[in-house]
NULO-855585 format. One line per 8 residues: number of its first residue (from 1); for each residue x, y, z of N, C-alpha, C, O. Coordinates in steps of 0.1 Angstrom, whole numbers. Example, Ala and Ser with C-alpha at 12.3 -4.5 7.8 and 13.67 -1.06 7.14 Angstrom:
REM NULO-855585
1	132:-57:78:123:-45:78:132:-33:78:142:-33:85 ~ 128:-22:71:137:-11:71:129:0:79:134:11:80
//
This chain:
REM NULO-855585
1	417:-689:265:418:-680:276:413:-666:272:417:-661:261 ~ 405:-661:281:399:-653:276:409:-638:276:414:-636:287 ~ 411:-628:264:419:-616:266:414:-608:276:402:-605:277 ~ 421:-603:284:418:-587:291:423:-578:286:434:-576:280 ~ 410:-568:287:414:-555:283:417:-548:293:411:-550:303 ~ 430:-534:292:426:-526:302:418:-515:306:418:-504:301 ~ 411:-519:317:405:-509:322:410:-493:324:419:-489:330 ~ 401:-486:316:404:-471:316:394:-466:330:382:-468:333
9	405:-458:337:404:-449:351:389:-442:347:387:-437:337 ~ 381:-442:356:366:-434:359:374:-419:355:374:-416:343 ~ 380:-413:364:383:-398:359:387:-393:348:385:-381:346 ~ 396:-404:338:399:-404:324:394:-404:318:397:-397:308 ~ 379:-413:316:366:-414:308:357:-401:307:350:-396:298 ~ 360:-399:319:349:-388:323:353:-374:315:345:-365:313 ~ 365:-372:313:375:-362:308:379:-367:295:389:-364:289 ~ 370:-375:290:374:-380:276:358:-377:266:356:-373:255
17	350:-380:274:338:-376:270:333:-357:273:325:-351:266 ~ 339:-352:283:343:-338:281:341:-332:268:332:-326:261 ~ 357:-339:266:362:-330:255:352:-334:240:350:-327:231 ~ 348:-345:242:338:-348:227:331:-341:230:330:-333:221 ~ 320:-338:240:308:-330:242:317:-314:238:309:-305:233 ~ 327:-312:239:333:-295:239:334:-293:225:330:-283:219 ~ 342:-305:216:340:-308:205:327:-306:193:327:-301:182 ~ 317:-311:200:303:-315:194:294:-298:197:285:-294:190
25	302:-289:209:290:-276:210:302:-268:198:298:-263:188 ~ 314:-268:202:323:-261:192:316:-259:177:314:-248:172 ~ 314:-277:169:311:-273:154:296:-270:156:291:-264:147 ~ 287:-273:164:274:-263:162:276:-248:161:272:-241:152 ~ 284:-244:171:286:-230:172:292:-227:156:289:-217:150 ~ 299:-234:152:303:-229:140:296:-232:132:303:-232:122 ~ 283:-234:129:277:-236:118:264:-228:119:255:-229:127 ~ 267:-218:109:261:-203:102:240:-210:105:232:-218:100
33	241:-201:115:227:-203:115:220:-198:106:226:-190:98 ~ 202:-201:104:200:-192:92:193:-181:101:187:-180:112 ~ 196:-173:90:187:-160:95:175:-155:92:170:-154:81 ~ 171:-152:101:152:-149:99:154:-139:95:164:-132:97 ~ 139:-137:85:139:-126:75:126:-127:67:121:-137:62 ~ 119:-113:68:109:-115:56:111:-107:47:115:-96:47 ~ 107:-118:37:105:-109:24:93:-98:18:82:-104:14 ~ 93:-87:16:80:-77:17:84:-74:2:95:-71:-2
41	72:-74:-8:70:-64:-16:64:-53:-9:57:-56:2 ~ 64:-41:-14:61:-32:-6:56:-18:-21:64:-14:-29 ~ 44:-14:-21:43:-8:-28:43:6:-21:44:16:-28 ~ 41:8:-5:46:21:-2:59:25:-1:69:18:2 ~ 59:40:-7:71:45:-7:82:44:3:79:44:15 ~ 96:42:-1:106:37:9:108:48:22:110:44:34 ~ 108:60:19:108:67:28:98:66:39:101:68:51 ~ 89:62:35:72:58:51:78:43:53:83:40:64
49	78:37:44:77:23:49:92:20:58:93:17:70 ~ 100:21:50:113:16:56:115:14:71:119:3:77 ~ 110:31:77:115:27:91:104:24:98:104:30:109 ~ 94:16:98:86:8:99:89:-1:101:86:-7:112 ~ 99:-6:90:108:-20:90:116:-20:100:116:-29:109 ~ 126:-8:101:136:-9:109:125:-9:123:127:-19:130 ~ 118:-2:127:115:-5:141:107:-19:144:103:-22:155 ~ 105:-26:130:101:-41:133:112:-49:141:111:-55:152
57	124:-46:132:137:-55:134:139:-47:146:137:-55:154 ~ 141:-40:149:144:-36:167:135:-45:175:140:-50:185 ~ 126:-46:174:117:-50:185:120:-67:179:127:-73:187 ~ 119:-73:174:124:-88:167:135:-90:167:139:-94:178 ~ 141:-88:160:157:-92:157:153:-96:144:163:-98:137 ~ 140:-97:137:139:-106:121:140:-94:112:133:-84:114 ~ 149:-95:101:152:-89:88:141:-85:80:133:-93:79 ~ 140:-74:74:129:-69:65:141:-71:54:153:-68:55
65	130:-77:41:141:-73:27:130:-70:16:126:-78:8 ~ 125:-58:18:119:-53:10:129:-49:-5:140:-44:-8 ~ 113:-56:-13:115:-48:-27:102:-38:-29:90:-39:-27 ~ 110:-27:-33:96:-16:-35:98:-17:-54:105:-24:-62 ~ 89:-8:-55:83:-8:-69:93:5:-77:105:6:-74 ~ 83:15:-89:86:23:-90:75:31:-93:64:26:-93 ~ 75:46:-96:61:57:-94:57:56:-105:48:64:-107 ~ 60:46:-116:53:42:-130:44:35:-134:36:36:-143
73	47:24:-122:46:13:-122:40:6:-113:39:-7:-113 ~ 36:14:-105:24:17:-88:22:6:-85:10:9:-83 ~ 22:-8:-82:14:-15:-77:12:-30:-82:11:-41:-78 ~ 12:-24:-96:7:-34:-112:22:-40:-111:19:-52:-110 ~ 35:-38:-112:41:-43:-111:46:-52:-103:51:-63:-107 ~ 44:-48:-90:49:-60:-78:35:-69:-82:39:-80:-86 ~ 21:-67:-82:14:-78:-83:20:-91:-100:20:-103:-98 ~ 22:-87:-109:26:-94:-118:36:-100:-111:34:-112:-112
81	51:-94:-102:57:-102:-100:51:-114:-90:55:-125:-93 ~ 43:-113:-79:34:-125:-72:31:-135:-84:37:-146:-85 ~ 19:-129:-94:17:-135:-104:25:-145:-108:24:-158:-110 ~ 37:-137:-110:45:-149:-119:54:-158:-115:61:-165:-121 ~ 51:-154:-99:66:-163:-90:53:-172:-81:54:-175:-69 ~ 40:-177:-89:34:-185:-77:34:-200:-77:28:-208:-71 ~ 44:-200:-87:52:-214:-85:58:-217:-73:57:-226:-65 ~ 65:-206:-73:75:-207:-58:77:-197:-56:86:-191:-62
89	71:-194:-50:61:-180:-37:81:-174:-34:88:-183:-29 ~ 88:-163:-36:97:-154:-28:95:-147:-20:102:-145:-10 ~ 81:-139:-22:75:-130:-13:63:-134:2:51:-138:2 ~ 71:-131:12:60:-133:19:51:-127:25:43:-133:31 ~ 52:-110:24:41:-102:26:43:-94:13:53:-93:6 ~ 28:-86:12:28:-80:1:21:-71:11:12:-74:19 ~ 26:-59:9:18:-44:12:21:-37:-1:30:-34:-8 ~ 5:-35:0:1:-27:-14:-5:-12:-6:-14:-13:3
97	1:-1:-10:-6:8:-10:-22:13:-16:-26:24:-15 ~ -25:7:-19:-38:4:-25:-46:-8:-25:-40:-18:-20 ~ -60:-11:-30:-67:-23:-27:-71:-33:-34:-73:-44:-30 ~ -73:-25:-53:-79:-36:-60:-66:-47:-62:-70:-58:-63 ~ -53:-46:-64:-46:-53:-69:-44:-63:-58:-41:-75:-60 ~ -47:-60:-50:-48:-70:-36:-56:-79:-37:-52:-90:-37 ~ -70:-77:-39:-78:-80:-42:-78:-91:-57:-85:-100:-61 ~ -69:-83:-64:-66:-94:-76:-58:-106:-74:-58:-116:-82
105	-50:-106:-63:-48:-118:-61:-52:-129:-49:-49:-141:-47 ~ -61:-120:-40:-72:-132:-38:-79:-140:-46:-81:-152:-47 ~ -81:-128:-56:-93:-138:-66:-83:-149:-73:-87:-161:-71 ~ -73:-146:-79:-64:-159:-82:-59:-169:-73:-51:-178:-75 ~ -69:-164:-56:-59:-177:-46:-45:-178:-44:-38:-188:-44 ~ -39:-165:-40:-25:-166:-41:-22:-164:-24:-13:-169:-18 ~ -30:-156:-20:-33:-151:-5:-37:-162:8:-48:-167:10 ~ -29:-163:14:-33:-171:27:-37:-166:38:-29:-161:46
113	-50:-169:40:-57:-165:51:-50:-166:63:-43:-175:66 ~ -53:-156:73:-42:-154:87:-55:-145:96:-59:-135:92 ~ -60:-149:107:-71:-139:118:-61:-134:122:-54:-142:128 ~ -56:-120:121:-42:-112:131:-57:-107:141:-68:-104:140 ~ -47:-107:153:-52:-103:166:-57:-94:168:-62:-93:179 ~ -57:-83:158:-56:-70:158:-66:-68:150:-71:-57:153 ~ -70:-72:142:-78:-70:127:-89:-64:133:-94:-54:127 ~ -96:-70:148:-110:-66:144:-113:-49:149:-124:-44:148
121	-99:-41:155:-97:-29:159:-100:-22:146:-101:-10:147 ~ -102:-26:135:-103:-19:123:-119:-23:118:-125:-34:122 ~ -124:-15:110:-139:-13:103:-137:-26:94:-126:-31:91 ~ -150:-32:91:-150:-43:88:-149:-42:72:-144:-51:66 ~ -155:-31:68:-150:-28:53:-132:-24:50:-128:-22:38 ~ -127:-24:56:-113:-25:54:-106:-38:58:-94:-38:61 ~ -113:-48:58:-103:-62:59:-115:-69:52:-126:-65:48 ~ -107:-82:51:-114:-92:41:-124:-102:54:-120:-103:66
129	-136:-107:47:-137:-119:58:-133:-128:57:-133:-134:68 ~ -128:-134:48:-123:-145:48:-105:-144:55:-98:-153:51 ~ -100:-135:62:-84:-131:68:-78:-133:56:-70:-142:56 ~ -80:-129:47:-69:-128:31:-61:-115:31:-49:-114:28 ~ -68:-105:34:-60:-90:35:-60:-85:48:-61:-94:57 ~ -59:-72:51:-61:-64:61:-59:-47:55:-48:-45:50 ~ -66:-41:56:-63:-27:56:-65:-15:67:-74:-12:75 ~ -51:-7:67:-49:0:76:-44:14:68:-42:12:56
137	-41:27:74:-32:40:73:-40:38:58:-38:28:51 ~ -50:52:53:-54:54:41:-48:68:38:-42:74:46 ~ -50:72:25:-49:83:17:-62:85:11:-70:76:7 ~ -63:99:10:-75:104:2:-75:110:-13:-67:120:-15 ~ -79:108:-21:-81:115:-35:-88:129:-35:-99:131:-31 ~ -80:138:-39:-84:154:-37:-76:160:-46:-66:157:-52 ~ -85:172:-46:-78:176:-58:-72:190:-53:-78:197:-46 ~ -57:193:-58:-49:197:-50:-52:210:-62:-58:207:-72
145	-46:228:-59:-56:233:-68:-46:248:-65:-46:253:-53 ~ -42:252:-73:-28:268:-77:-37:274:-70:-48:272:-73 ~ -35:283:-60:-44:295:-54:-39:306:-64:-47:315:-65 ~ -29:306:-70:-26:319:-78:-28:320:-92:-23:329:-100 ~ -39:307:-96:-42:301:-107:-54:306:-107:-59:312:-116 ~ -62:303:-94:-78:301:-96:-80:309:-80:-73:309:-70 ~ -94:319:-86:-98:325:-73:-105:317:-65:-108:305:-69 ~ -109:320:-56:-112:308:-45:-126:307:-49:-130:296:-47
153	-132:313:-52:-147:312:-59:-151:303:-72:-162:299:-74 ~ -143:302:-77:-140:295:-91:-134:282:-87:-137:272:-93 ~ -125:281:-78:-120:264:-71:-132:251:-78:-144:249:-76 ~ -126:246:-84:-131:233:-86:-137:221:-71:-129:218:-63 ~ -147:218:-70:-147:211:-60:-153:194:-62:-157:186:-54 ~ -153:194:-75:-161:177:-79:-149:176:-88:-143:186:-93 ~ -147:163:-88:-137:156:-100:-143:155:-112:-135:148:-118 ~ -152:159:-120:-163:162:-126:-156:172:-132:-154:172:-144
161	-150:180:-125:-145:195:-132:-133:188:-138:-127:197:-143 ~ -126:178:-140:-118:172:-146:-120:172:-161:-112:175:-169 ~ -135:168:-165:-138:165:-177:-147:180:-178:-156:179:-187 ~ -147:187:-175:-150:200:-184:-143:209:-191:-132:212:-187 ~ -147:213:-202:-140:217:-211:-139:232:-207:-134:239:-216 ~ -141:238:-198:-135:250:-191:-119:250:-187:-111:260:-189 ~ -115:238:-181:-102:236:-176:-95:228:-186:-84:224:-184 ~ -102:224:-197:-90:219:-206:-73:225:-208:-68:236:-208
169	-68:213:-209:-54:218:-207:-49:221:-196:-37:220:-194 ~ -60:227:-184:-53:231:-173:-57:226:-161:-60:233:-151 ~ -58:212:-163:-56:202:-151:-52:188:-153:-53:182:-164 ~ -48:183:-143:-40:170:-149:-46:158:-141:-56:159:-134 ~ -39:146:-143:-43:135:-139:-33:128:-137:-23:136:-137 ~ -29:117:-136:-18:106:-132:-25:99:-144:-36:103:-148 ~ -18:88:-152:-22:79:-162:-26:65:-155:-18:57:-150 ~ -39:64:-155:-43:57:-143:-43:42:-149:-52:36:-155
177	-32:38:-147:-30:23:-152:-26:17:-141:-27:5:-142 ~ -21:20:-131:-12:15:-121:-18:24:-105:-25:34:-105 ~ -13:18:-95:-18:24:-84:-26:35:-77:-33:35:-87 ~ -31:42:-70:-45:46:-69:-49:53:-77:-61:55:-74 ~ -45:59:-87:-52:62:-101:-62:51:-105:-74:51:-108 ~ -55:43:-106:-57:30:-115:-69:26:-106:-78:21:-112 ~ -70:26:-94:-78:20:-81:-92:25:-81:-103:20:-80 ~ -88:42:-83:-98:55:-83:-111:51:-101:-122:55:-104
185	-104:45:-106:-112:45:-120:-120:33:-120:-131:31:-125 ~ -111:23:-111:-116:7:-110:-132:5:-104:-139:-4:-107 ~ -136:17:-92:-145:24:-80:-154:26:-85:-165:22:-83 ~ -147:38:-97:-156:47:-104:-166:35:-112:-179:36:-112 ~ -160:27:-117:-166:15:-122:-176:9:-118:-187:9:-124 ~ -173:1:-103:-181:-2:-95:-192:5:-91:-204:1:-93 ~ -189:17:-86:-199:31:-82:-212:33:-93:-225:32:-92 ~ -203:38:-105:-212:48:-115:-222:34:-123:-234:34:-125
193	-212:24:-125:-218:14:-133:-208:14:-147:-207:27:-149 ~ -200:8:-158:-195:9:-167:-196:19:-178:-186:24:-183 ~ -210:22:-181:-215:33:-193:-210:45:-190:-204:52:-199 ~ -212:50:-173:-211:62:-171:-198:63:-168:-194:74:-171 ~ -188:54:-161:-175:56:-158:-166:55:-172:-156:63:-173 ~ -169:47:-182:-163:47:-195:-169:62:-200:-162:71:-195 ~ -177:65:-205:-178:87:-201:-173:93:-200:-167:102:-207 ~ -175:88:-185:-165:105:-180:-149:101:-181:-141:111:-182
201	-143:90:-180:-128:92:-182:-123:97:-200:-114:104:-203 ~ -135:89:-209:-128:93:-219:-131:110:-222:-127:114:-233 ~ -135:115:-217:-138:128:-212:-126:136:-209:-121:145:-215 ~ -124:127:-198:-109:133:-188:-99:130:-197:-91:139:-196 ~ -96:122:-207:-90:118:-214:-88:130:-224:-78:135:-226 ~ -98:132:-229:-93:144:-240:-93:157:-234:-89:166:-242 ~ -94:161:-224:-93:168:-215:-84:174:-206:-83:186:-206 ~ -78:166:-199:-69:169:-189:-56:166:-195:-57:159:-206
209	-40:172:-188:-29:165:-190:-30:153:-185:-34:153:-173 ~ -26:142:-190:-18:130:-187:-5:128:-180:3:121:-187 ~ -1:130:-171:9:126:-163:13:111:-156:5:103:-150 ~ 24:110:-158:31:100:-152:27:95:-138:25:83:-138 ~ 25:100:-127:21:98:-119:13:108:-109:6:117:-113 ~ 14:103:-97:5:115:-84:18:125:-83:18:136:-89 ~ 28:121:-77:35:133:-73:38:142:-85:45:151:-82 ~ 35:141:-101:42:148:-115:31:154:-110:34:166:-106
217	20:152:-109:5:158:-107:9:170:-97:8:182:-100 ~ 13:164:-86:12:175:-75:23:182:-78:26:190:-69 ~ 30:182:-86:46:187:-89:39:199:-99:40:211:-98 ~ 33:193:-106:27:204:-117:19:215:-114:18:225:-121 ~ 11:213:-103:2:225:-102:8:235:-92:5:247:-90 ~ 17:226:-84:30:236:-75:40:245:-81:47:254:-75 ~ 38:242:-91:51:248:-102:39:259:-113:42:269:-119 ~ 28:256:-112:21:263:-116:19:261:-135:15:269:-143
225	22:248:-138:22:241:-154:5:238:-153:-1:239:-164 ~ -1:237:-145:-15:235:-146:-23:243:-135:-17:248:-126 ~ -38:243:-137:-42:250:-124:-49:241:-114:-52:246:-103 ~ -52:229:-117:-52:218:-105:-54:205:-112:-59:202:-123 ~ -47:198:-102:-51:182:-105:-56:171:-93:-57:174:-81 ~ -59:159:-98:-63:151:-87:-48:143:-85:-40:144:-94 ~ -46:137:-73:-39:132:-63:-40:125:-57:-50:118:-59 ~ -29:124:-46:-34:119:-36:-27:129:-20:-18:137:-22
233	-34:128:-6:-33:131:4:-14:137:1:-10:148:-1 ~ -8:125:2:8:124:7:10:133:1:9:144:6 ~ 14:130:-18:19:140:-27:14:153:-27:22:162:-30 ~ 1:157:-24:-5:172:-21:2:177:-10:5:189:-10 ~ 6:169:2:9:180:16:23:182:8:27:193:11 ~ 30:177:3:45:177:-3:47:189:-5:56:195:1 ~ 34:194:-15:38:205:-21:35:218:-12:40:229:-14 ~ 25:216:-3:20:224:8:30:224:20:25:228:30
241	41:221:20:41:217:31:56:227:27:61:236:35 ~ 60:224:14:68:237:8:65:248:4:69:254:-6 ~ 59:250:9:52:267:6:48:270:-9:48:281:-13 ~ 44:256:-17:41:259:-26:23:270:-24:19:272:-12 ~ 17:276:-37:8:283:-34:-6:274:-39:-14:274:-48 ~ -4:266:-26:-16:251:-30:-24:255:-23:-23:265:-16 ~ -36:246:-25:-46:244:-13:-55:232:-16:-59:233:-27 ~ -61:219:-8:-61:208:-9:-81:210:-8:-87:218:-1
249	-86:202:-17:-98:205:-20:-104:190:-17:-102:181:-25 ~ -111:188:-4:-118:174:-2:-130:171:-14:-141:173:-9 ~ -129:168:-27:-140:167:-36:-158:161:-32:-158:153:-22 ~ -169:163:-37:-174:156:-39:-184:157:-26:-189:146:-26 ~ -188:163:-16:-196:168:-6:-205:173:-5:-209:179:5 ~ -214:172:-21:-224:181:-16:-233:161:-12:-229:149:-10 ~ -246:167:-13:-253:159:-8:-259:149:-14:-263:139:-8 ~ -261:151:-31:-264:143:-39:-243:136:-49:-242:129:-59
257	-236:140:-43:-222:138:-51:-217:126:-44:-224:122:-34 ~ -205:119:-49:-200:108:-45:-192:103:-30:-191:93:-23 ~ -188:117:-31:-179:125:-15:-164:115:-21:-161:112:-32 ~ -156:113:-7:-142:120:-14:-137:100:-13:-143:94:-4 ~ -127:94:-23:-127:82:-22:-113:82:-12:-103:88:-15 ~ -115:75:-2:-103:68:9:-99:58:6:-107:49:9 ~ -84:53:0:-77:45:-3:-71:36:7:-59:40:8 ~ -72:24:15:-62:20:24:-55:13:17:-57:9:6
265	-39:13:29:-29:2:20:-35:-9:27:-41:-8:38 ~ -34:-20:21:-36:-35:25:-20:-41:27:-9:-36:24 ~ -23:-55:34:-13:-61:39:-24:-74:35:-36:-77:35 ~ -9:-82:34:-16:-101:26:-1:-108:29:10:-103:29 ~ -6:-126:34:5:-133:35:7:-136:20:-2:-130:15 ~ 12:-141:12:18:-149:-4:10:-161:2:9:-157:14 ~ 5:-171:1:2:-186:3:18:-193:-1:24:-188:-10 ~ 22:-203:5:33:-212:2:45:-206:5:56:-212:5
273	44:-192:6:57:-186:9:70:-190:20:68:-191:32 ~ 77:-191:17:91:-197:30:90:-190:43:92:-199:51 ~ 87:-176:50:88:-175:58:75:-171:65:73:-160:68 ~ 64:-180:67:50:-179:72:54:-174:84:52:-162:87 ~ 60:-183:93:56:-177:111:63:-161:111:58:-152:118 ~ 74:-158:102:76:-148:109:69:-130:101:67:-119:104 ~ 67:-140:89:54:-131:84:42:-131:89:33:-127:81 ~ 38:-135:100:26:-138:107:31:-123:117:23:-114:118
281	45:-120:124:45:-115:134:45:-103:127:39:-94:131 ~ 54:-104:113:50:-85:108:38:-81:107:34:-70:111 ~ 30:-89:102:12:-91:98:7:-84:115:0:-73:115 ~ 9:-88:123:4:-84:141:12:-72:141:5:-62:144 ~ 28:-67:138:33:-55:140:25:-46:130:20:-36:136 ~ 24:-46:121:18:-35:112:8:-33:118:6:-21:121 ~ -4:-43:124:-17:-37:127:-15:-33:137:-27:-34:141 ~ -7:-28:149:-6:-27:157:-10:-11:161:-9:-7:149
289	-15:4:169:-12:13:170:-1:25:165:-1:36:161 ~ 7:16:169:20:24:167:24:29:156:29:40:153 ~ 20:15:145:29:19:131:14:27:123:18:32:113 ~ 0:29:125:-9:40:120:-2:54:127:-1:63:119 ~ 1:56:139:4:64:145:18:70:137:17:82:136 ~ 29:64:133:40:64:128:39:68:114:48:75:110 ~ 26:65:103:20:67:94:18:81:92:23:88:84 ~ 6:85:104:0:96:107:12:105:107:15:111:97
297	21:105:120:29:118:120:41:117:112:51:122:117 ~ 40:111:97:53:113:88:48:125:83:39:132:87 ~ 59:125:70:58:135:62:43:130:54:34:138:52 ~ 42:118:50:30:112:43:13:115:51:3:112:44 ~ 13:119:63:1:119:68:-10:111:63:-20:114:58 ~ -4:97:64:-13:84:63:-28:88:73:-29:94:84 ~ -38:82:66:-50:83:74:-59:71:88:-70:66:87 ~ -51:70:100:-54:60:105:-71:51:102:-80:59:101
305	-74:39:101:-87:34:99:-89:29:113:-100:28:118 ~ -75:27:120:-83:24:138:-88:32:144:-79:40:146 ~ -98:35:148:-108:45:156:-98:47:168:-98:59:169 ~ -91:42:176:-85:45:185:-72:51:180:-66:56:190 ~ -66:53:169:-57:61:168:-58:80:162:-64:82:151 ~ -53:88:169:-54:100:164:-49:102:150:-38:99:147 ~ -61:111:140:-53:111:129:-48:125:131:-52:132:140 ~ -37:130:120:-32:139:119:-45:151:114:-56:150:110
313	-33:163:118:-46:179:118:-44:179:103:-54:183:97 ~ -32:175:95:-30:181:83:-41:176:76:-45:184:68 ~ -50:162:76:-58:159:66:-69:155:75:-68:152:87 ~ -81:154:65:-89:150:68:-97:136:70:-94:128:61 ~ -103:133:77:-107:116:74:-120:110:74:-130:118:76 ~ -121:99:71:-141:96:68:-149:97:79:-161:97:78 ~ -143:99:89:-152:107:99:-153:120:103:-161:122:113 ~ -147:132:96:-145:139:92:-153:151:81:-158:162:83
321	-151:141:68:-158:146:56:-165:135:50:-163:123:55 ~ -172:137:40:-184:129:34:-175:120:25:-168:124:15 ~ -175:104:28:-165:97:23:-172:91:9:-184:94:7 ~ -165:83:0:-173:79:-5:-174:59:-5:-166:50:-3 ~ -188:60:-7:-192:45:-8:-187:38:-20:-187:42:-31 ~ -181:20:-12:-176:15:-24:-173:2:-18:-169:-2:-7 ~ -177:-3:-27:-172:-18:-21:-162:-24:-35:-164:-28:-47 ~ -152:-22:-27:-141:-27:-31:-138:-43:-35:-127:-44:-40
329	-143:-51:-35:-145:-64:-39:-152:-64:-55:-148:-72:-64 ~ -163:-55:-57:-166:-52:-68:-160:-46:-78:-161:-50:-90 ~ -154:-36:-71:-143:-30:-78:-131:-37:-86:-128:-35:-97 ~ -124:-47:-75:-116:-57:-81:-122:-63:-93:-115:-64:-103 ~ -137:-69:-92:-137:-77:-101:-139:-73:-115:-138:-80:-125 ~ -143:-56:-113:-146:-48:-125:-134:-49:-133:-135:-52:-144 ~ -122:-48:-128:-105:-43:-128:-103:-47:-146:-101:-38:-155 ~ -104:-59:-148:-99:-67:-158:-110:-60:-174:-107:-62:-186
337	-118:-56:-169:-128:-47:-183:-126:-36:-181:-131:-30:-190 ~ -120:-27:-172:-116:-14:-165:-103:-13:-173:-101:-2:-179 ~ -94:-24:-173:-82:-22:-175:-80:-20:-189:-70:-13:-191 ~ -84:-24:-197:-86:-24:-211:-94:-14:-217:-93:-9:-228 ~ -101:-11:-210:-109:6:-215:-97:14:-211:-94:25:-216 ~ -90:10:-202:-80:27:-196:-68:19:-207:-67:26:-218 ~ -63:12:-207:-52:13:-217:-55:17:-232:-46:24:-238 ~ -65:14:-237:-74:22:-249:-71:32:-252:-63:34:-261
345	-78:43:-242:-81:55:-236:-70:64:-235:-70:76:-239 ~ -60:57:-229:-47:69:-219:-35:61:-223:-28:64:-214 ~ -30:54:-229:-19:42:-230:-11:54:-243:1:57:-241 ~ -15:58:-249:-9:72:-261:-10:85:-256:-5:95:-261 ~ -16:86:-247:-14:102:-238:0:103:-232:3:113:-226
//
């Protein structure tokens, strides 16, 4: 004879499966979602960049966890660390304030191509074709110059006056091993041709002070320890902007000279890196208006490269003044025979 079971009441079941479904949203809800987040090396300084970040994550909700560098160590250092983590990619964007080191790790294939939406608002010599970089917000190399040092007649106006032995001792340089020092020599390479750029730096070399970086540079001729040096844009208004007794010298304008070199920072995905999609959306936020605009009216007066953004009154831009020509792809590749003549050179200065 066959057993009966008892039948459980429609309303009972229905109120039984309830509570498992209340059950089953309960431990989802309790289980720690993950949190979106990119990882940025960031070779601009934290003061520009940061709130950059923060007004990413306002408009997203996704986490910036930037590592920046230090002013020693410009650039050369976050790229070694890509270098040596391309086993397993931590970083998923890299902004470099500068271009050849960017550029050094396309050439190693570490960079993953991305068309951002935005890219083609920018000149075609500041992005890659192949979508490996993008460059946006530049700085200019100038040489920043004591008005109570030098009469205005006497002003230095070529970087040329670096390696003359008139101003020995009383102009300086950054130790151009690292970030746009290091960038500015790599150009020079490209530009002059090897003979003549190995020259004139070891020139500048026995010549100029050697300093630690751009801002020691602009710190020094504000304080009045030298009577000018080269730079860059940011660190010169620093000191102008405190009433030091500066004045900012666009080099290189006459008509047969180099004219003045424009630095952009670049932006690159890591290839293989953990958080692609949402480093795709910082990649579209950075090129966007806003954050050149944001650039422009810091303390840093970044140089917008989008034609549709206003650059600031404090500096000048390549539409402006007489820029100089360079193709930066060459430059990169110069880098590695560049780098070894400059550590030679300046590595005991």
């Amino acid at each position: 004879m066959r057993e009966e079971h008892p039948r459980i009441p429609l309303r009972k079941r229905a109120s039984t499966w309830s509570l498992i479904l209340l059950a089953a949203f309960f431990f989802i809800g309790c289980v720690p979602q993950e949190k979106r987040e990119v990882v940025v090396y960031t070779a601009l300084d934290e003061p520009f960049s940061q709130p950059v970040f923060d007004e990413f994550t306002r408009q997203t909700g996704i986490a910036v966890r930037a590592k920046f560098d230090t002013e020693s160590t410009k650039t050369v250092g976050l790229t070694q660390a890509i270098l040596a983590e391309r086993a397993r990619p931590r970083c998923d964007l890299f902004w470099n304030n500068e271009v050849v080191n960017t550029l050094r790790l396309d050439q190693a294939e570490l960079l993953q191509a991305y068309a951002a939406k935005n890219a083609n608002a920018f000149p075609a010599q500041y992005r890659s074709p192949q979508h490996t970089w993008h460059g946006l917000a530049a700085r200019a190399r100038v040489l920043l110059v004591n008005t109570e040092l030098i009469p205005k007649e006497e002003r230095p106006t070529t970087i040329l006056a670096l390696a003359d032995p008139k101003w020995k001792a009383r102009c300086g340089i950054a130790k151009p091993l690292a970030g746009t020092t290091a960038t500015h020599a790599a150009c020079l390479f490209a530009a002059w041709g090897e003979d003549r750029a190995k020259e004139y730096l070891s020139q500048v070399a026995a010549n100029a002070k050697i300093l630690s970086g751009n801002k020691q540079v602009a710190l020094a001729v504000g304080s009045g320890q030298i009577a000018f040096g080269l730079t860059d844009t940011d660190d010169a208004l620093i000191e102008l902007s405190a009433g030091k007794p500066v004045t900012i010298v666009y080099p290189d304008q006459g008509n047969e000279e180099v004219g003045t070199l424009f630095i952009p920072n670049t932006i690159a995905l890591v290839k293989g890196a953990p958080h692609q999609e949402d480093a795709q959306r910082l990649v579209e936020f950075l090129l966007t208006p806003k954050v050149e605009e944001m650039l422009a009216e810091g303390a840093s007066a970044q140089i917008p490269l989008n034609p549709a953004v206003r650059n600031s009154p404090r500096v000048e831009s390549p539409q402006t003044v007489r820029a100089m020509e360079v193709d930066f792809q060459k430059a990169a590749q110069q880098w590695d025979a560049a780098a070894e003549f400059l550590r030679d050179e300046f590595t005991t200065k």
